[in-house]
Structure formats: structure tokens, C-alpha cells
KOLROGU-366552 format. One record per residue (C-alpha): residue in three letters; residue number from 1; z negated, x, y negated. Coordinates in steps of 0.001 Angstrom, whole numbers. Layout:
BEGIN
resn; resi; z; x; y
ALA; NUM; Z; X; Y
...
% end
This chain:
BEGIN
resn; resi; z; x; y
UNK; 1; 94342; -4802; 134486
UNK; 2; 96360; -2607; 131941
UNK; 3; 95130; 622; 130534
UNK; 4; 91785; 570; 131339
UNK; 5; 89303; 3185; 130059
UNK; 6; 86090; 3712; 132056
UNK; 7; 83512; 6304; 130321
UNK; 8; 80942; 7799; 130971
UNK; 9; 77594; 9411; 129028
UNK; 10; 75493; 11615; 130205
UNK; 11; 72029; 12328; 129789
UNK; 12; 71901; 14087; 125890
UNK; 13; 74580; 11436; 124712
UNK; 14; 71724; 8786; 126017
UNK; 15; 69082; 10871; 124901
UNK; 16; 67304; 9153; 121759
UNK; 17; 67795; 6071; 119837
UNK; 18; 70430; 7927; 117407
UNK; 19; 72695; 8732; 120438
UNK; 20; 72719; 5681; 122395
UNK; 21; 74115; 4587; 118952
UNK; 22; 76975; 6869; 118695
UNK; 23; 77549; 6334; 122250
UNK; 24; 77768; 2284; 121543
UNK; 25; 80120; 3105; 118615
UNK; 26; 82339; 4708; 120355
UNK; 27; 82546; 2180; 122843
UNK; 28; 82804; -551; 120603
UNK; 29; 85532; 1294; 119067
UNK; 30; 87711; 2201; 122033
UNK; 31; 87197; -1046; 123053
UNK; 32; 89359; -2792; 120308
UNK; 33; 92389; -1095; 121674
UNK; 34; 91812; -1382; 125091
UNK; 35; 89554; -2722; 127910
UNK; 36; 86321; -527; 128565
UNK; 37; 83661; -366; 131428
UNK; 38; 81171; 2274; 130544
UNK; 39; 78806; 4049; 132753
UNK; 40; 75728; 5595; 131493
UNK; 41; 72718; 8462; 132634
UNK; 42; 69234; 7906; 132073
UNK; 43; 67641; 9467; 128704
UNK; 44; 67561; 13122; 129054
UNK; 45; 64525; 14220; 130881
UNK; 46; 63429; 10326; 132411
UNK; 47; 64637; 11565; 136078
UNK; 48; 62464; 14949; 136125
UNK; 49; 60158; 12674; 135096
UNK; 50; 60719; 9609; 137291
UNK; 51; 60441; 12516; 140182
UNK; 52; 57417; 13927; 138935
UNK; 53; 55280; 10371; 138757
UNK; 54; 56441; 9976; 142583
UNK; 55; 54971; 13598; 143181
UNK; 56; 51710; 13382; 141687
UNK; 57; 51548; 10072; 143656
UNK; 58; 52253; 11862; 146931
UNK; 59; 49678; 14108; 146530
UNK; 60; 47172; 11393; 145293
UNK; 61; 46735; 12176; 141604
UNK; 62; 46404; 9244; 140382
UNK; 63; 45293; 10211; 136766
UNK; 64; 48748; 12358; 136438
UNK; 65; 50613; 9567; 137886
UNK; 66; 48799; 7332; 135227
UNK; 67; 49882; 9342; 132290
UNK; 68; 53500; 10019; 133747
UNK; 69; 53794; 5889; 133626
UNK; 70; 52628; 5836; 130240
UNK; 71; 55044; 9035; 129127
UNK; 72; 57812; 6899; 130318
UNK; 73; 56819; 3285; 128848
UNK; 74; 56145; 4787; 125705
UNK; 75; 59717; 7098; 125617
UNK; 76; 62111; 3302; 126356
UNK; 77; 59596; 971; 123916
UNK; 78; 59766; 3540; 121351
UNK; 79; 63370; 3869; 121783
UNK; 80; 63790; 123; 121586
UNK; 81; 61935; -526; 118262
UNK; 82; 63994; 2401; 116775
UNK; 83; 67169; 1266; 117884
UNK; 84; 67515; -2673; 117754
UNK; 85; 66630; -5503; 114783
UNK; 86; 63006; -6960; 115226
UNK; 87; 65074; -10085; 116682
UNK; 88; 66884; -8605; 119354
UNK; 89; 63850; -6402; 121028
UNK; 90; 61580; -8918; 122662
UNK; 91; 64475; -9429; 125455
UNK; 92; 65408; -5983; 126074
UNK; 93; 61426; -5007; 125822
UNK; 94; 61226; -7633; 128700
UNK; 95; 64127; -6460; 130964
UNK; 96; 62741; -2922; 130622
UNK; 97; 59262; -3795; 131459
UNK; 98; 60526; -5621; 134113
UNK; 99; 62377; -2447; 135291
UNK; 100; 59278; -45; 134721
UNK; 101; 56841; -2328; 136421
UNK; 102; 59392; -2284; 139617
UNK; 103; 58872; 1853; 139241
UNK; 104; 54964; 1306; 138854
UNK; 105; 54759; -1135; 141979
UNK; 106; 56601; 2209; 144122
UNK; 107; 54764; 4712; 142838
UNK; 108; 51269; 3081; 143014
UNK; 109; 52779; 2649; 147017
UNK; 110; 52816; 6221; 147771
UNK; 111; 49800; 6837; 146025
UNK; 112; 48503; 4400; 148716
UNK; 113; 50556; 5942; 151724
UNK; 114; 50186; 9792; 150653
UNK; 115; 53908; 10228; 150977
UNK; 116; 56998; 9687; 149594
UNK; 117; 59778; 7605; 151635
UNK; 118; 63220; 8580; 150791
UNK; 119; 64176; 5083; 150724
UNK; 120; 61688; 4343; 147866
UNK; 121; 62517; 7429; 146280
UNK; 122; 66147; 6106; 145914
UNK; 123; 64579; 2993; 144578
UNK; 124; 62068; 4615; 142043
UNK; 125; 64445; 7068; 140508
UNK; 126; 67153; 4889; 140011
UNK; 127; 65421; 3174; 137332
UNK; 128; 66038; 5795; 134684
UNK; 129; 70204; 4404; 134367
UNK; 130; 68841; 1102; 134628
UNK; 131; 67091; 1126; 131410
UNK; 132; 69279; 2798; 129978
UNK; 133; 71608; 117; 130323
UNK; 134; 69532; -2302; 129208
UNK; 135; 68681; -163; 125760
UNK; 136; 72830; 47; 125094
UNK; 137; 74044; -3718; 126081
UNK; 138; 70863; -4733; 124327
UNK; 139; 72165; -2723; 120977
UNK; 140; 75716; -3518; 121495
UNK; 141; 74987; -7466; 121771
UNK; 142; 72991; -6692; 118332
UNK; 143; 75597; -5505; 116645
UNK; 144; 78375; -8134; 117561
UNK; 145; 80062; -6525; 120589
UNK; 146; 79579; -8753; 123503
UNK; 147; 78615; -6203; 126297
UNK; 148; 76218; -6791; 129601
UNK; 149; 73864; -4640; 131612
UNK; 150; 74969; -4215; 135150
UNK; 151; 73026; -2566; 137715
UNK; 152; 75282; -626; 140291
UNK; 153; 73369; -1567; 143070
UNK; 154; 75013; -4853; 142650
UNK; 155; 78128; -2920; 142498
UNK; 156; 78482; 374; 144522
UNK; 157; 78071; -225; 148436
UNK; 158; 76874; 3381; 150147
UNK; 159; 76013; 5095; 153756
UNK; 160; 72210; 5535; 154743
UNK; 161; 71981; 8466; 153240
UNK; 162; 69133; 8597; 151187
UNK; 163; 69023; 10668; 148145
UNK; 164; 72268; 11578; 148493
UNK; 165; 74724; 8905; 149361
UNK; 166; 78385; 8373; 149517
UNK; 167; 80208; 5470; 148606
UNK; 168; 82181; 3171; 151244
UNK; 169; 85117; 2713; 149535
UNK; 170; 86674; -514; 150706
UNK; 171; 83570; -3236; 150037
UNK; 172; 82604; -1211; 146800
UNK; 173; 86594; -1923; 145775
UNK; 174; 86228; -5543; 146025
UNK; 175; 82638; -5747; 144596
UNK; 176; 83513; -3920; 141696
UNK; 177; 86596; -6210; 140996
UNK; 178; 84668; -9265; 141606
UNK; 179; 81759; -8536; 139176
UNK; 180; 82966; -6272; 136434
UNK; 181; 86819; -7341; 135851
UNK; 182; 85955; -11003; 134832
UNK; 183; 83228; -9688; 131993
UNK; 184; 86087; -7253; 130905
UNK; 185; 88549; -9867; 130696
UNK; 186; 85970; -11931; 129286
UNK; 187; 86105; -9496; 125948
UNK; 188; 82290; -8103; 127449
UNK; 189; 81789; -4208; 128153
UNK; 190; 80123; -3799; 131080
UNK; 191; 76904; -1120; 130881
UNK; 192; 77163; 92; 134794
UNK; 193; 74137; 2179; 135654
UNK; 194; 75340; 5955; 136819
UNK; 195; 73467; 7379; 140040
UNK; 196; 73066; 4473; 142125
UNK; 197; 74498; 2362; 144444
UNK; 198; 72749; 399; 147879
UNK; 199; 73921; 238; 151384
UNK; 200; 75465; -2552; 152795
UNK; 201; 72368; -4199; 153947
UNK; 202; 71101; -4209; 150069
UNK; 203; 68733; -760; 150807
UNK; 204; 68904; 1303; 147369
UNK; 205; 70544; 4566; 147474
UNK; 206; 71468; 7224; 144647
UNK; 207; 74104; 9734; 144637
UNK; 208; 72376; 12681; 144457
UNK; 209; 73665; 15342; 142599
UNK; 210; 76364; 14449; 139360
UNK; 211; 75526; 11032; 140437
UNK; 212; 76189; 9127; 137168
UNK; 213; 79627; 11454; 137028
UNK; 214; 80387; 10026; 140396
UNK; 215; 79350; 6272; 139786
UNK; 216; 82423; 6972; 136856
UNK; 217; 84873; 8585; 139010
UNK; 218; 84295; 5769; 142153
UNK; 219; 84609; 2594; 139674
UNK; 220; 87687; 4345; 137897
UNK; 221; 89683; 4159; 141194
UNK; 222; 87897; 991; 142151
UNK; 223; 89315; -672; 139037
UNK; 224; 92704; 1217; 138682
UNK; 225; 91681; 2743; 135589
UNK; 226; 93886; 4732; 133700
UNK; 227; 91803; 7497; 132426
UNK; 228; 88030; 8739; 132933
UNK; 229; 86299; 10161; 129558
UNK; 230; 83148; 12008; 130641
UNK; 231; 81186; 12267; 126952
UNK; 232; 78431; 15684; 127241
UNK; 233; 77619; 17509; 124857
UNK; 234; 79590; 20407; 124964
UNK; 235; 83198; 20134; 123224
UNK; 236; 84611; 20636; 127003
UNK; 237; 85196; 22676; 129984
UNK; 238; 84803; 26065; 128988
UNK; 239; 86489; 29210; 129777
UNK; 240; 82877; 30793; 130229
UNK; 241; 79222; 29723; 129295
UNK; 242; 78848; 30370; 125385
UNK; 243; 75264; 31259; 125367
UNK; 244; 76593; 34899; 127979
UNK; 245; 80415; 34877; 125813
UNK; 246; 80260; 34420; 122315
UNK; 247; 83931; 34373; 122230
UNK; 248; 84089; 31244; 125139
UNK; 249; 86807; 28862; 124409
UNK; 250; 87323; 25376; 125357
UNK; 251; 90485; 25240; 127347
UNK; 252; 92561; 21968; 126803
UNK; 253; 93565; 21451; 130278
UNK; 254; 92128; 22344; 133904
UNK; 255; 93527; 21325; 137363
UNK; 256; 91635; 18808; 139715
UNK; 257; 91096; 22213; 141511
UNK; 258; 90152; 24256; 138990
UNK; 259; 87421; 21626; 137296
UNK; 260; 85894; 21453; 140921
UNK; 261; 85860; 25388; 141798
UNK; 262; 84114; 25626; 138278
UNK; 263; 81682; 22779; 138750
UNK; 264; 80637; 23872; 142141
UNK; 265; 80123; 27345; 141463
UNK; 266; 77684; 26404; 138141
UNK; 267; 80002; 24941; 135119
UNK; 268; 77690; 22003; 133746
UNK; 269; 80318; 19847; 133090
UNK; 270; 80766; 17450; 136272
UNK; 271; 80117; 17694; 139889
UNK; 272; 82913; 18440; 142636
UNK; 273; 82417; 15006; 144335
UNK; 274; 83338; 13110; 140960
UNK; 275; 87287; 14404; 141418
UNK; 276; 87200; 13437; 145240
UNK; 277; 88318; 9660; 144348
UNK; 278; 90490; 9985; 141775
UNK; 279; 92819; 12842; 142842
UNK; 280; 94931; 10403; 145750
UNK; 281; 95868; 8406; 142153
UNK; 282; 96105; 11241; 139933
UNK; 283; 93597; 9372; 137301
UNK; 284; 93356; 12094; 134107
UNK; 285; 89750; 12602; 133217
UNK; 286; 88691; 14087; 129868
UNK; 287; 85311; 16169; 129807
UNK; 288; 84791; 15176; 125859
UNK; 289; 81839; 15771; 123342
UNK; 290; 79926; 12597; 122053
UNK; 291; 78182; 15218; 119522
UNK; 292; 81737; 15500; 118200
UNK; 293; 84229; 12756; 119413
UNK; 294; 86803; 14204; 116896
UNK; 295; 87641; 16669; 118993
UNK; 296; 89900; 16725; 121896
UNK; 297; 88270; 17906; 124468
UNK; 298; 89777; 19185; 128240
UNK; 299; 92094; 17256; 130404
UNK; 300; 91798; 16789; 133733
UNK; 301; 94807; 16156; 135702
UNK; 302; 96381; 16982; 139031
UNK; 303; 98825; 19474; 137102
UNK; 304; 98815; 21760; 134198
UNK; 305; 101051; 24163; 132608
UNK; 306; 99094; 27642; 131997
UNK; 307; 100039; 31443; 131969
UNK; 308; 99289; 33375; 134534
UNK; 309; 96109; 35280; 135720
UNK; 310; 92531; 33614; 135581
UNK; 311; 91763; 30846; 133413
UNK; 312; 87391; 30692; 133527
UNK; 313; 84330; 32776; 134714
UNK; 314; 81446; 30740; 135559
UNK; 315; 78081; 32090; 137394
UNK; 316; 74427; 31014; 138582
UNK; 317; 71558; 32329; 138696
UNK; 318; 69190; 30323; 140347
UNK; 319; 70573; 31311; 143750
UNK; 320; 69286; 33239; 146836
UNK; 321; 71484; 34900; 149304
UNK; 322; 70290; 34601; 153061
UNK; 323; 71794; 37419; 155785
UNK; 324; 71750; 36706; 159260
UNK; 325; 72507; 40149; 161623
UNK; 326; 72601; 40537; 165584
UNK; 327; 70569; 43013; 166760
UNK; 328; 73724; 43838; 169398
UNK; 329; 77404; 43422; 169069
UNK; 330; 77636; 41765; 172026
UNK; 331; 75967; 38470; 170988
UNK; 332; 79578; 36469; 170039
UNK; 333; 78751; 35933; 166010
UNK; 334; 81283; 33038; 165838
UNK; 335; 78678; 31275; 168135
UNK; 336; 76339; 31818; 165931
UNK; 337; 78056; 31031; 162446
UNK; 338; 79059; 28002; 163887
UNK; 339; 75195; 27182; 165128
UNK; 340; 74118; 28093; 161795
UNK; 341; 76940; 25948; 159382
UNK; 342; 75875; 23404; 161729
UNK; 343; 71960; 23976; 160488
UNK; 344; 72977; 24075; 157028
UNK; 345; 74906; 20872; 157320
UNK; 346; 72553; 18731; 158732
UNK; 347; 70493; 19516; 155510
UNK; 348; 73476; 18898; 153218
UNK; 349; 72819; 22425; 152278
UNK; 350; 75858; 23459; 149788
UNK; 351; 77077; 26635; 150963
UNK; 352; 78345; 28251; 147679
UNK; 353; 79526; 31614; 149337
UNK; 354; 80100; 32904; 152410
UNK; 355; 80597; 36568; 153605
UNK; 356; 80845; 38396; 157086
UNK; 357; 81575; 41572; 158746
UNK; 358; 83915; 41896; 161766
UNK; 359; 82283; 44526; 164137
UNK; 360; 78388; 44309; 163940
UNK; 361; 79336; 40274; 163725
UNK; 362; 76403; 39912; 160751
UNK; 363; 77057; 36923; 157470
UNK; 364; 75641; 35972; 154628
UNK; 365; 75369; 33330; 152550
UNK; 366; 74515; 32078; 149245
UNK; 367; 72475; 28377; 148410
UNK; 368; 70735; 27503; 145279
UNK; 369; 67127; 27997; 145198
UNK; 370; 66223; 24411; 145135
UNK; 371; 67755; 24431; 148564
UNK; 372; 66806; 27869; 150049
UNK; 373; 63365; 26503; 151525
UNK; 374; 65135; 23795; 153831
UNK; 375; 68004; 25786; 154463
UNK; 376; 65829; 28628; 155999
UNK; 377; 64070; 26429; 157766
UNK; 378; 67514; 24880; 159271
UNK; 379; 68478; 28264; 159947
UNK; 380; 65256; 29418; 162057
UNK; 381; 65280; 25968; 163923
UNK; 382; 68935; 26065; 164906
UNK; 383; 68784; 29933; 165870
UNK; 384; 65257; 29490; 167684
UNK; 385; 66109; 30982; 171088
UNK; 386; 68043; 33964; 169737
UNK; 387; 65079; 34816; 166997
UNK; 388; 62605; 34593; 169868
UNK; 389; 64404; 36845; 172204
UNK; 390; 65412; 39372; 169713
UNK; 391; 69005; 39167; 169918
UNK; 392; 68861; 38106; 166013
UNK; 393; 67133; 40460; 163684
UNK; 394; 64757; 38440; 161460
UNK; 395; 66795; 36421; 158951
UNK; 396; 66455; 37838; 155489
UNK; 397; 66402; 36140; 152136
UNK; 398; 67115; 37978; 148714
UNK; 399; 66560; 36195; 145389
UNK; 400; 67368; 38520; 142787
UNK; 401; 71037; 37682; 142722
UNK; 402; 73616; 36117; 140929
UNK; 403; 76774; 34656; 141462
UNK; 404; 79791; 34706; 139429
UNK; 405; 83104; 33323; 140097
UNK; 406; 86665; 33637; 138364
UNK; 407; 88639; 30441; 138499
UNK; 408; 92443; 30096; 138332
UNK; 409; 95359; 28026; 140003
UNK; 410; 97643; 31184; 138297
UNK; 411; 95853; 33910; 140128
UNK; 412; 97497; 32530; 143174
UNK; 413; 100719; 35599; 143311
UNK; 414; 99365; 37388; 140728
UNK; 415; 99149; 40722; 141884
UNK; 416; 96385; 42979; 140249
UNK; 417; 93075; 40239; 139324
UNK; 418; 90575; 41146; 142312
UNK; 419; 91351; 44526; 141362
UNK; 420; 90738; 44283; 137303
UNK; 421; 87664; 42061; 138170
UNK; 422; 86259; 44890; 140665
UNK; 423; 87361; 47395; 138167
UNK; 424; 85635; 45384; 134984
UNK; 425; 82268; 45061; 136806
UNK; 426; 82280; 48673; 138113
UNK; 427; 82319; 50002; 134652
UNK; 428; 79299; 48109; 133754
UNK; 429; 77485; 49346; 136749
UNK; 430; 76705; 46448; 138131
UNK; 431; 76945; 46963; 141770
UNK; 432; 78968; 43891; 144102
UNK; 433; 76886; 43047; 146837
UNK; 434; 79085; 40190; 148105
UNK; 435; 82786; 38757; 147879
UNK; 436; 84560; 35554; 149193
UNK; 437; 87861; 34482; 148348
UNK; 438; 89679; 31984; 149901
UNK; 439; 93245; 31428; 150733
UNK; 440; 94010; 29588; 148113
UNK; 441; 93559; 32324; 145762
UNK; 442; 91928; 30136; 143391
UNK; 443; 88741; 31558; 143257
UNK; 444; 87037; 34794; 143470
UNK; 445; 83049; 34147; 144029
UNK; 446; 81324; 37921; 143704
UNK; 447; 76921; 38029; 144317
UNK; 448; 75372; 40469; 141929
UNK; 449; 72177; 41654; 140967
UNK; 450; 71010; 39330; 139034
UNK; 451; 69796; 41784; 135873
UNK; 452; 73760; 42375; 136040
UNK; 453; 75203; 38944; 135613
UNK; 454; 75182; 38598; 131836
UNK; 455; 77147; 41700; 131683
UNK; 456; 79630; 41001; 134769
UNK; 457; 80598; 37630; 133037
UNK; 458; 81461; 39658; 129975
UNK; 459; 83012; 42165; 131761
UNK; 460; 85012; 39899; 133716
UNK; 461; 85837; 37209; 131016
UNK; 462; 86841; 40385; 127912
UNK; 463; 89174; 42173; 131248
UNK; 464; 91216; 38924; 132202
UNK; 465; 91565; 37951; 128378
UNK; 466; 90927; 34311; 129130
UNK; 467; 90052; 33265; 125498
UNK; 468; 93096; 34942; 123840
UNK; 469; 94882; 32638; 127107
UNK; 470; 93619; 29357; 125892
UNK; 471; 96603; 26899; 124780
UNK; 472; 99162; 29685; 125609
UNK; 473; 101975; 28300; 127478
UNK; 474; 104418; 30929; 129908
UNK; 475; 108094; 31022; 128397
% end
């Protein structure tokens, strides 16, 4: 199929009766150029709160269960009655109770068990795109455009890995040809749920993190798409967070790279794993603002034209940075990074940083705090025997830090940015307490204090002059 456009829209863009209109009109209108599937988050806030009912049914509270249930009935029936004609809600009120009843029947489960599966939890929390989808087809079909709810389990065929699974390419390829390409060429848009997907046995899986970005990127290539919109609500990838640089600009074109390094190391804008399938055929995704679909946003391609020097400064700050140090130098350290990476991965810890010394053999490394719990745990499990024996000192965990990172294919050569960074931060005495760079060049990842951040972003983002860079093209 020619020219096809999937999009997707994220959480805010879905976020009240008012959006999921915008969102439908633009649809509708890219759609009378050119074929459309669309992929769509749950409302803002429904997931926290999908995850929250399934807690407070772990731990047997069945009145905050109770109310959670109602929260979320009343949030997608209130949503309907504001958003479609009196004639068109009765069937969408009836797919979504449908859909919320499924959710009740899990929850009520755990209450009963005292525990929360993973495999249900996939199940439960996947409901959230699901009714989402019903809430946009249902409003599009009101308003003349023929469109359809699809549910990506039907679509998306995953691993086993519950909670955070990856797609198996080749079967999700032929099921996503087979039931979304005839209602396309039908005249229908498709309304794919983001997030989820089910194994090859029919188990339901999500994505895990960026999962509805992900869904996007995986049905793009899937479909031969031409081009990926991602609609936020932020005009588009950023050459730092606005609310730390007033003076942030929105840069009109990023690497594959460069999107990834930024997403990974705390740009809101789209997870890492979303560029994975589309990279091999160079599909261009724009990061674009459904607040304002006037303007342009950022392009995403496999190459850009850009001066030289850094392009972006992103940073974290819900982040803990865990130390591991021998108590001799002649335990072999690259025994025990490797022992420990091995922990980590068997977790599906994300490793944002990673620093070591070359005599006394010690590391760090730095996970976000959601994480830091399991990943300790990991760490003393996997390093048991040399913890008990004393030839590890105890492994020690320090939260009040903050990662930044300065992102840029045009460092790479560029003699003089480590050094102006270094320099930048210095002055603001902030002290560095940890550096990684890779051999790429492309990124710089420092760990600060975290009562320094604000002013090491500033530091960093005024020194390499990135918004007075944006749109400037090298002679």
C-alpha cells in the first residue's frame, strides 16, 4: 500500500473528551489524502490507575479496589456522554463496559488469591488502550468517518515476557497485513490499541515501557508505512527540558541515534525501543504536537544535516547510583562486572550509566529508582559468595543524584565539548561524581548531585549554545 501514515497519540492527546476530538480530526483529515492506521494510549492517568486497583487488590483492600473501579467507570462513561450524540453512545457504553467488567473479573481474582500474576497484570492493564479505542472509532463512526476499534492483541504476536514483551516480528507481519490492510483499503481507519500485544499461544502481554510508542513503530514496519507521526503534547524533541531552560528550542531534525540517546537518558518524547524497527527501513518519524498540529514539529530520520558540537542536554532525577568495590585488588573485577550485568539483566534492569576504575577494579552504576529495589537485590544474589566472604565491600546505594547527558552525532571529532561541558559545570560548583562516554562520541552521560542538576543543564545547554544552533546548517 502507497504512502501510508500510521500515528500515534499519546496519553494527554487522549486525555478528555475535547482531545480525543482533535485527535479524530486530525485523523479524519490526514486521512482524505492518504491511508491512515492510528494507534492510541489510554486517557492520561487510567494506567496508574489500572495499576493501583490491581494493588489494593493484592493487598486485600477491597473497599479501595471498589472505589478505584468506580474512578475508572465513571472517567470512560463520562467521557462518552460528553463526546458522542445520544444515538451513538449506547454501543460504545456497551463495548466499554464490556472491557471494564473484563478488568473487574481480574482484579476481584487477586483480591481472592492475595497476589498479583504477571500474566493477569498484562491482561488488566491493557484495558486502558482498549477503551480508548473504543471512545475514538465510536466518535469517528459518529461523525461520518468509517473507522473500527482493533485490539492489538489480535494483532501484535510477543515472547513470554510478561510486563515487558517484545514483538516476534515475522507472525506479527502477516497478522497485521491480514487484519488491518483490508479495513484501510476498505476506506476504514483502524483504532489499534498502543501497549499490548499476546504471545503466540493467545496469553496477553504489554510492552512495558513507551509501549503505545512501540505498538506505532512495530505496525509502521509491519505495514511498510511511509512515515510515523507520534502526536504529545510538546511542539517536539527539544534541545533541553523547558521547565530547567527557558530558552529550550525545538530542533527540526534529530538522528535515529540521537532521538534514542535522548529518550533513554530522560527526554519524554518516545522510548529507545520504538526506533529499533524502523531504522533497517529508514521510516521518518515526526514527534508532533496535537495541542498545536500547525506546527512542524521534529523529524526523525536516519540522517540529518546539523553544525557541529552538541545538539540537546537532557537529565533525570529520579535515579540512584549503586557502587560495587573489592575489598582487594586481587579479586579479577571483570569477573565480577560481568556477574553483576548478568544480575541486572535478568531483571531487565536498564543500566543508564556505567563507570569503573582500573586499579582498585571498583564500578558504578546508575538505574532509575523504580528499578533500584530489584536491581539491588539482583546484585546481592548474583555476588552472594563474594559479599559473604568479604572479598566485596558492602554494595552501596546513593540517591541524591542526577544525571545529565549531552547528545550529539556532531560531537563525534569535535575537539573541545567534554572539556567546555566539565568547564561549564565547574563554574557552577556543582561537583561530577560520575562520567561515561562511549565510543561513539555521541553522548556524554555526567551523575551529579542532584541539588546541582537544574543548574548543570543550564550550564551545559547556555556553554554549547544549542538554542542559537537550532535550524543552522554548516556552509
Amino acid at each position: 500500500m502507497n504512502d501510508l501514515l500510521v500515528m500515534k497519540f499519546g496519553g494527554t492527546s487522549m486525555g478528555s473528551a475535547d482531545r480525543i476530538r482533535a485527535a479524530a480530526r486530525i485523523s479524519a483529515d490526514a486521512r482524505k489524502t492518504r491511508p491512515v492506521v492510528v494507534v492510541v494510549s489510554a486517557m492520561s492517568g487510567v494506567t496508574d490507575l489500572l495499576i493501583d486497583t490491581l494493588k489494593r487488590a493484592e493487598v486485600g483492600d477491597r473497599e479501595g479496589m471498589e472505589a478505584k473501579l468506580r474512578a475508572l467507570e465513571t472517567k470512560h462513561v463520562d467521557t462518552c456522554c460528553a463526546l458522542l450524540p445520544p444515538g451513538a453512545q449506547q454501543a460504545a457504553l456497551d463495548a466499554m463496559q464490556a472491557a471494564i467488567g473484563r478488568f473487574q473479573r481480574i482484579a476481584f481474582g487477586m483480591l481472592m488469591l492475595g497476589e498479583r500474576p504477571p500474566r493477569s497484570v498484562d491482561e488488566g492493564i491493557a484495558v486502558g488502550e482498549h477503551l480508548s479505542s473504543v471512545l475514538m472509532a465510536a466518535y469517528l463512526e459518529s461523525e461520518g468517518v468509517p473507522a473500527e476499534a482493533v485490539n492489538c492483541e489480535e494483532v501484535i504476536v510477543t515472547d513470554a515476557v510478561f510486563g515487558s514483551a517484545s514483538p516476534v516480528m515475522d507472525p506479527t507481519r502477516e497478522k497485521a497485513r491480514g487484519r488491518l490492510l483490508p479495513a484501510v483499503e476498505a476506506g476504514r481507519i483502524p483504532i489499534a490499541t498502543g501497549f499490548n500485544g499476546a504471545t503466540v499461544d493467545g496469553h496477553p502481554t504489554t510492552l512495558g515501557r513507551g509501549g503505545s510508542d512501540f505498538t506505532a513503530s512495530i505496525l509502521a514496519f509491519a505495514l511498510d508505512a511511509s512515515e510515523l507521526w507520534i502526536w504529545t503534547d510538546v511542539d517536539g524533541i527539544m534541545t533541553a527540558d523547558p521547565r530547567l531552560v527557558p530558552d529550550a528550542a525545538v530542533l527540526d531534525e534529530v538522528t535515529y541515534r540521537e532521538a534514542a540517546e535522548l529518550a533513554y537518558n530522560g527526554a519524554k518524547v518516545l522510548h529507545p525501543r520504538t526506533l529499533a524497527p524502523l531504522i533497517d527501513k529508514q521510516i521518518p518519524v515526526w514527534s508532533k504536537n496535537s495541542f498545536a498540529p500547525e506546527k512542524p514539529g521534529t523529524r526523525i530520520a536516519a540522517l540529518t544535516v546539523a553544525a557541529p558540537g552538541a545538539r540537546a542536554v537532557t537529565s533525570m532525577n529520579k535515579v540512584a547510583l549503586v557502587s560495587v568495590d573489592p575489598a582487594s585488588a586481587a579479586v579479577s573485577g571483570a569477573r565480577v562486572m560481568a556477574r553483576a550485568l548478568e544480575a541486572l539483566a535478568g531483571t531487565n534492569t536498564e543500566v543508564l550509566a556505567f563507570s569503573s576504575s582500573s586499579y582498585q577494579q571498583s564500578f558504578c552504576f546508575l538505574v532509575r529508582k523504580e528499578e533500584l529495589e530489584t536491581a539491588v537485590e539482583a546484585l546481592e544474589a548474583g555476588l552472594s559468595l563474594e559479599l559473604i566472604h568479604g572479598y566485596l565491600k558492602p554494595i552501596e546505594v546513593d540517591e541524591n543524584v542526577g544525571l545529565l547527558a549531552v547528545v550529539g552525532e556532531g560531537m563525534q571529532g569535535t575537539p573541545g565539548i567534554a572539556g567546555g561541558v566539565f568547564n561549564a559545570i565547574s563554574k557552577q560548583s556543582v561537583n561530577i561524581i560520575a562520567i561515561a562516554q562511549g565510543s561513539s562520541e555521541l553522548t556524554i552521560a555526567i551523575v551529579v548531585r542532584r541539588d546541582g542538576l537544574e543548574k548543570a543543564v543550564q550550564a551545559v545547554h547556555a556553554e554549547c549554545r544549542m538554542a542559537e544552533k537550532v535550524n543552522v546548517r554548516p556552509a
